[in-house]
C-alpha positions in Angstrom: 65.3 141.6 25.3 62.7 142.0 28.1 59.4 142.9 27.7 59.2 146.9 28.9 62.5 147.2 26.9 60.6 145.8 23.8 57.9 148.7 24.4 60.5 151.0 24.9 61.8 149.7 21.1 58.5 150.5 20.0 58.2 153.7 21.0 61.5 154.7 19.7 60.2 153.2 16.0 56.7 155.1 17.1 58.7 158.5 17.6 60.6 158.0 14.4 57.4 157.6 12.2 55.8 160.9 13.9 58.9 162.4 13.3 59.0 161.4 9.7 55.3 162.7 9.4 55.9 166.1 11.2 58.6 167.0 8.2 56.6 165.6 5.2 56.2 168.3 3.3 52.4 169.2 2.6 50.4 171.8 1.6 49.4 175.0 4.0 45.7 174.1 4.5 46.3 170.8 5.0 49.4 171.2 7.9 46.8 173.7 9.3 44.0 171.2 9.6 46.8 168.3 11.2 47.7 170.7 13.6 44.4 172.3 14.4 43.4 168.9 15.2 46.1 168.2 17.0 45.9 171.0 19.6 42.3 170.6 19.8 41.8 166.5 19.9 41.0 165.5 23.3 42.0 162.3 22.9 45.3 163.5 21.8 46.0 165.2 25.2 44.9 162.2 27.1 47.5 160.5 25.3 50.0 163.2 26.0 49.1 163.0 29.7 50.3 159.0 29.5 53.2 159.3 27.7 54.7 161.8 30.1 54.2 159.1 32.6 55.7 156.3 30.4 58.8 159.1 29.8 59.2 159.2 33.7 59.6 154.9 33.5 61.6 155.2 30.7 63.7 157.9 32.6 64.0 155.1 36.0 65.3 152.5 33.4 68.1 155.1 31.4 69.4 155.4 34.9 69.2 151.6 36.0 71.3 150.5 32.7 73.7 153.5 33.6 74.1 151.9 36.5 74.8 148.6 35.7 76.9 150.1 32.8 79.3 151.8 35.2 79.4 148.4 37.7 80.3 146.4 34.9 82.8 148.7 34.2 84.3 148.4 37.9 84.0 144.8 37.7 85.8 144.1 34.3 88.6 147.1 35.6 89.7 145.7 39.0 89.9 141.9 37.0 92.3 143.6 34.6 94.2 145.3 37.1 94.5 142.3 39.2 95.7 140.4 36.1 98.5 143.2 35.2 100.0 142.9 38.6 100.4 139.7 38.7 98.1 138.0 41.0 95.3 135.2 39.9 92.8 135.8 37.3 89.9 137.2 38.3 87.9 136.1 35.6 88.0 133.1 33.7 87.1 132.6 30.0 83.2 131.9 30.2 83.0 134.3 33.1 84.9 137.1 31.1 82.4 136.5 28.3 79.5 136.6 30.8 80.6 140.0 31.8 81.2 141.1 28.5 77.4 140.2 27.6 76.3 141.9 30.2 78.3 144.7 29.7 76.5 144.9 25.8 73.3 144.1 27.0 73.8 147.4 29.6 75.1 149.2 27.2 72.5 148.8 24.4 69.7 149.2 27.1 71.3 152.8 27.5 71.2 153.7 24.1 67.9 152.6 23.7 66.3 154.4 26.8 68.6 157.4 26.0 67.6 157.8 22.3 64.3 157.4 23.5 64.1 160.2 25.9 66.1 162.4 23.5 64.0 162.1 20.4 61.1 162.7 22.7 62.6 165.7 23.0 63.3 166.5 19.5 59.8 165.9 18.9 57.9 167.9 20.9 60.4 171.0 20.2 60.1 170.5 16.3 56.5 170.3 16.8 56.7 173.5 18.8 59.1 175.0 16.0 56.5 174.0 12.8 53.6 175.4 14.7 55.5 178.8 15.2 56.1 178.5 11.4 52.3 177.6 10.6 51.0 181.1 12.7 53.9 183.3 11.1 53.1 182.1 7.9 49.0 182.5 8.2 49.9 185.8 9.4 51.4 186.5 6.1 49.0 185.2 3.9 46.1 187.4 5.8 48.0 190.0 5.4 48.4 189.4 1.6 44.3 188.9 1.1 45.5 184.8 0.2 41.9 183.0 0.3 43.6 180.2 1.7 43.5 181.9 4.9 40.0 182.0 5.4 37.1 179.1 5.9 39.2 177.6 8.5 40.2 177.8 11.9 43.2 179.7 13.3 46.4 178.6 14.8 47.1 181.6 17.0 45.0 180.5 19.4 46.6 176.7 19.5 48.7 175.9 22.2 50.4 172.9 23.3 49.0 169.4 22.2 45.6 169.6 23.9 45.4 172.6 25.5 42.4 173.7 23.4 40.7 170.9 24.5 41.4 170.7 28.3 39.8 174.7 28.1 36.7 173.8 26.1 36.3 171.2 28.8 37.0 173.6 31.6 33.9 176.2 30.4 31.5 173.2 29.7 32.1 172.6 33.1 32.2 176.5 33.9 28.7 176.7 32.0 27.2 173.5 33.8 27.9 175.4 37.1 26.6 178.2 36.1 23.5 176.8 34.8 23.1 174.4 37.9 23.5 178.1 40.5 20.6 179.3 37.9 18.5 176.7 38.9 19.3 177.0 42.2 18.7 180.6 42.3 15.6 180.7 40.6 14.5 178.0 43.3 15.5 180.2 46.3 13.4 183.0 44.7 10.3 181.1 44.0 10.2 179.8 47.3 11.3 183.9 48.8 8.4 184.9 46.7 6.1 181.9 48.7 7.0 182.9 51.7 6.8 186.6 51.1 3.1 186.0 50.5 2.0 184.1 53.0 3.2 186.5 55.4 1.4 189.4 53.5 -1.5 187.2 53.7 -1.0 186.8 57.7 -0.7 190.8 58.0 -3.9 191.5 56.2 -6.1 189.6 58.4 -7.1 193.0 60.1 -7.2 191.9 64.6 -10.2 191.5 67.2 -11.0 194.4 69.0 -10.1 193.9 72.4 
C-alpha cells in the first residue's frame, strides 16, 4: 500500500473512532459542553477547513482507482473473449495473475477511498442530527425549570463546527476597525480644531488704516 493510501487508511480508522465517540452515550451537560466546544473551538474549524481539502484528494483518488478498476476489467474481458473464440491466449499464467493483482489492488483502493468519503458523510450528518437533538432537548428542560439547564452556555446559537468561532473572529476584527476609525477620527478633529483656531486668531488681528 502506498503512502497517501496509508493516510487515507488512517483517516477511515480516525472517522470510525469519532464516530464511536459521537454515539457514546453521556450525560446532558456533559454532550453540551463537547459540543459547545466543538462549534466554538477555533482550532477545530481550521481543521475542518483542511479536511475538506484532504476530502477533495481523496475524491481525485476514488475516481483514479475507478478508473483503473473499469480498464482492468476491459483488459481481463477482451483476453477471455479472445480465449472463447478460439484464437491465442491473450494472457498467460503470470500475466493473468498480474492482472488479477491489479485488479484487487484497484478494487480495494476503491473501497477504501469510497468508505472514506461516505463515512465522512455519515459523520458530519450524525453530528448535525445529535446537535438538533441537544437544542430540542435543552429546550425541554427550560421549559421544565430543570437546573441542568442553566450555568452553561446554549446550543441554539451553535452552528456548524466553527462557525462560532470564525464570527467572534469577524467582530474582533469588526471592533479593531472601529477602534482604529476612532482614532483616526479623533485625529482629524484635533487637528480641525488647530486649524479652526489659528484662523480665528488671523481674523482678530483688527487691519491698518489705510
Amino acid at each position: 500500500m502506498t503512502l497517501y493510501y496509508s493516510l487515507v487508511f488512517l483517516l477511515l480508522v480516525a472517522e470510525m473512532v469519532i464516530f464511536m465517540a459521537l454515539i457514546v452515550p453521556l450525560p446532558f451537560t456533559w454532550r453540551r459542553k463537547l459540543f459547545t466546544f466543538i462549534s466554538e473551538s477555533p482550532i477545530i474549524a481550521k481543521l475542518q477547513y483542511g479536511m475538506k481539502i484532504t476530502f477533495i484528494f481523496i475524491l481525485i483518488l476514488f475516481i483514479d482507482s475507478v478508473n483503473r478498476v473499469y480498464r482492468v476489467q476491459i483488459e481481463l474481458a477482451a483476453a477471455h473473449k479472445s480465449q472463447n473464440t478460439g484464437g491465442a491466449a491473450v494472457l498467460g499464467g503470470s500475466e493473468r495473475m498480474e492482472v488479477q493483482a491489479r485488479k484487487f489492488y484497484s478494487q480495494r483502493n476503491m473501497y477504501l477511498c469510497g468508505f472514506t468519503l461516505f463515512l465522512s458523510l455519515i459523520l458530519n450528518r450524525t453530528y448535525v442530527m445529535i446537535l438538533d437533538v441537544l437544542r430540542l432537548e435543552e429546550e425541554v428542560k427550560t421549559f421544565r425549570g430543570d437546573p441542568a439547564t442553566k450555568g452553561g452556555k446554549s446550543l441554539k446559537d451553535a452552528g456548524n463546527v466553527g462557525e462560532v468561532a470564525k464570527l467572534k473572529e469577524q467582530l474582533a476584527a469588526k471592533d479593531r476597525d472601529m477602534a482604529n476609525l476612532k482614532k483616526q477620527v479623533e485625529s482629524m478633529s484635533a487637528e480641525y480644531n488647530r486649524l479652526g483656531d489659528q484662523v480665528s486668531g488671523t481674523d482678530s488681528i483688527p487691519k491698518k488704516d489705510r
